[in-house]
N, C-alpha and C positions, 0 to 999 in steps of 0.2 A: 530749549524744550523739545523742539523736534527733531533734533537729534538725536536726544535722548530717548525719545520711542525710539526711534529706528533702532537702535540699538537694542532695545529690550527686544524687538518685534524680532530683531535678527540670533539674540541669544535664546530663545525661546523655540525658533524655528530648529537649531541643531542640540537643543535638548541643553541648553546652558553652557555650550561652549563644547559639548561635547557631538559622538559622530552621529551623525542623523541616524535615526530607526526608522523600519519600514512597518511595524508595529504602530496598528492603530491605539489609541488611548481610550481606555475604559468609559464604555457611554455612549459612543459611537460607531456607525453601521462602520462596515466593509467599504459599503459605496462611497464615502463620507469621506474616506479615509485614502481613497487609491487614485487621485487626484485625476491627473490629463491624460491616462495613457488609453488611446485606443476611443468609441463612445460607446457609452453603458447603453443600453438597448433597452425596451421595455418587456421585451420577446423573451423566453426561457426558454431553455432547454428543457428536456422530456422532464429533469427529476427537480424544476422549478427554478435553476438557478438563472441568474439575469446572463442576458448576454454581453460582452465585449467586443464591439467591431473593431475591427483595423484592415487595414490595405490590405490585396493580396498581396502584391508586392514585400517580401521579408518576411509574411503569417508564419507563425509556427504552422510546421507538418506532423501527422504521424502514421506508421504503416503497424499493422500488429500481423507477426508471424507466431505459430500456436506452431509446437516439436511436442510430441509426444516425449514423456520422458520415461527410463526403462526402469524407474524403482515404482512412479506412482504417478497417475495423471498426466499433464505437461507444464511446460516448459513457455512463457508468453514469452516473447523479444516486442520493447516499442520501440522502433528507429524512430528518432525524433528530428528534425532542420528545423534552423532557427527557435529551437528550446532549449532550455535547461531545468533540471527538477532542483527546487530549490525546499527541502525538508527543512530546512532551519528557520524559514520566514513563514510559514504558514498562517494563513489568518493574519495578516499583514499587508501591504499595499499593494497594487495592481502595479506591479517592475515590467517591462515589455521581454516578451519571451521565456517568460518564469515561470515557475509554479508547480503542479504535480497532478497525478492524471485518477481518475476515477474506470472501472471494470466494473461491464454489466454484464449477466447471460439474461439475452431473451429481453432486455430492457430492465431485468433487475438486479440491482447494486450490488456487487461481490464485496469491492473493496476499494477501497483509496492507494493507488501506487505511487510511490516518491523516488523511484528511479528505471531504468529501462528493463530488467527483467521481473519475472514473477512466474513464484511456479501456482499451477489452480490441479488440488489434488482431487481426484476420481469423485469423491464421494461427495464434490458439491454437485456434479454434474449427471443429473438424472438420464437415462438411458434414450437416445433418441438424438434427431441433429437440430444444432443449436448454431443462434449467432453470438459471437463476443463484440463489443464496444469497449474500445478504450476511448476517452474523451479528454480532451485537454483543458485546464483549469488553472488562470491567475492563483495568488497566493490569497487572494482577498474573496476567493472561491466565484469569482466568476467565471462562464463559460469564454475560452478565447473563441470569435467569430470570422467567417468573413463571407461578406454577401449575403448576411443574416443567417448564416447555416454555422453551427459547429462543429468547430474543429477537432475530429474525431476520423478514426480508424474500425473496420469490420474486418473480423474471421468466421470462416465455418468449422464450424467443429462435431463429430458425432461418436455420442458416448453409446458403445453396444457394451452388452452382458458380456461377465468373466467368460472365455471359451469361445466365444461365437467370436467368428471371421471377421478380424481386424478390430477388434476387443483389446481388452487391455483385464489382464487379470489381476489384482492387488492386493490379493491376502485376505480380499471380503468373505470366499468363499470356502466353506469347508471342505478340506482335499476330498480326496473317493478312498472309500476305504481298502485299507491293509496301505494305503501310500504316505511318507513321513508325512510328518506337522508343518505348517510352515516357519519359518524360521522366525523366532519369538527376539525382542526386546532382549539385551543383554544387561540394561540399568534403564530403569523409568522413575521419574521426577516430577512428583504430586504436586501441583500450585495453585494458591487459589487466589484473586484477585478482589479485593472485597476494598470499597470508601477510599479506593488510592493506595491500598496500602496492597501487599505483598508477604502474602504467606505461606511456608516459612521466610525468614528473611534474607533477601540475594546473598549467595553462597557460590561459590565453583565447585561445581561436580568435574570430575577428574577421571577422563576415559584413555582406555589405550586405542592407538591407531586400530580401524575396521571392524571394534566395538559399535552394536547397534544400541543409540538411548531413543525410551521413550517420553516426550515430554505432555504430560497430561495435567491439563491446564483449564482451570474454571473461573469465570469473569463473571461478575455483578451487572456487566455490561456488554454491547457487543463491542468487538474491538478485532485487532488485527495481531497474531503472534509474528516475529522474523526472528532469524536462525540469523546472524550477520555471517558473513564468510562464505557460507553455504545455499543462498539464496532461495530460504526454503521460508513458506508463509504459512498460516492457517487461519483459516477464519475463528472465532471465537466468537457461537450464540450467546446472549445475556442470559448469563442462571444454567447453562448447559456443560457439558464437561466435552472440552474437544482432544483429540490425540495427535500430534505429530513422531512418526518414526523416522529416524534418521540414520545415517552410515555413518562413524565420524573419520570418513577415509583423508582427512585432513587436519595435520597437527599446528597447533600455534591456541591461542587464546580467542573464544568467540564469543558475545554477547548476542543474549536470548530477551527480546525485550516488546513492547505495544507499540500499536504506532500511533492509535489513537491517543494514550496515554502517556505515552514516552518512558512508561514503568521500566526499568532495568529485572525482567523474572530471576534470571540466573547465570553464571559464566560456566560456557565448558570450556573445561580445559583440557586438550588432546596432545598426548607424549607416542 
């Protein structure tokens, strides 16, 4: 007989014989679920989450460098030591060194990052100088710590007006006159995001190389747009309509899809 538990106790532990999941079971918390790595802390970080201690010794690092970029906004780099982004476990156990990272300005929430670049376009970033925060996060969404502090990176950054010295101009502004337009969308692609679903239904829109698409996209939710290939994001308000412009100076096949949702929007395809 008690061998026979152990036996169940042990087919049960890898899912019936099969590979362990790091995916907790419907019912219970995060904390519940992410067993001995690190100790959960009763301390939060700024936007409530628990903390995770571990040694200095092997902590995840991160540095955030902020590049201006020449089509629209910039350009985030996170150098991470001792990390990995791990987008396919989310919401799953606390694995040492794993996870994906959260962007604040000013201490408020931009967006959930799942690998080391990110572009943040002009128009989230109101005129004046700002801090950035990237922060580092378990898959079971706790803060990684050490010495009760999180583990998190700071940039400065200062957004001036179109024109003014060391500004950045992006097409917000209306030229001066008698001077051309500026240079408009050559195909835009209406989406709208309603209950999961995806309307019209994922399709490939089909560009030629250095064709500009615009991708104008409205969510029931807030959520995250990415451009795969191109490393380009957009934040998406709930019930608001946001716009990504793009270059598509790169041919092969790219998926346009949520990160909150995992929604596939649409495939470009550039020849």
């Amino acid at each position: 007989m008690l061998a026979l538990a152990l036996l169940l106790v042990g087919g049960a532990a890898t899912g019936c014989g099969g590979r362990a999941t790091t995916h907790h079971k419907p019912g219970t918390s995060h904390e519940q679920a992410s067993g001995g790595v690190g100790t959960l802390l009763e301390a939060t970080d700024a936007t409530g989450h628990r903390l995770r201690e571990v040694p200095a010794q092997g902590a995840p690092e991160v540095q955030l460098t902020v590049r201006p970029d020449s089509e629209d906004g910039w350009n985030l780099q996170l150098a991470v030591t001792n990390y990995r982004f791990t987008p396919d476990s989310t919401g799953g156990a606390a694995l040492p060194g794993a996870g994906h990272a959260h962007l604040e300005l000013d201490g408020r929430k931009l967006a959930r990052l799942y690998g080391p670049w990110f572009h943040l376009p002009a128009a989230q970033v109101p005129e004046g100088a700002h801090t950035l925060t990237v922060r580092l996060y378990a898959d079971d969404h706790t803060a990684w710590a050490v010495s009760g502090k999180p583990v998190e990176g700071t940039a400065q950054l200062t957004a001036t007006a179109p024109g003014q010295p060391g500004g950045h101009s992006h097409g917000d502004t209306p030229p001066p006159s008698g001077s051309p337009a500026p240079e408009q969308a050559d195909r835009t692609v209406t989406l709208t995001v309603r209950d999961g679903k995806v309307s019209p239904a994922p399709a490939r829109t089909e560009l030629r190389r250095g064709e500009r698409v615009a991708l104008r996209v409205t969510s029931d939710r807030a959520d995250t747009l990415h451009v795969h290939g191109y490393d380009k994001e957009l934040t998406l308000p709930a019930g608001q309509e946001a716009t990504l412009i793009l270059t598509a100076d790169r041919t092969g096949l790219f998926e346009v899809e949520t990160h909150e949702s995992g929604l596939v929007l649409t495939q470009l395809l550039v020849r």
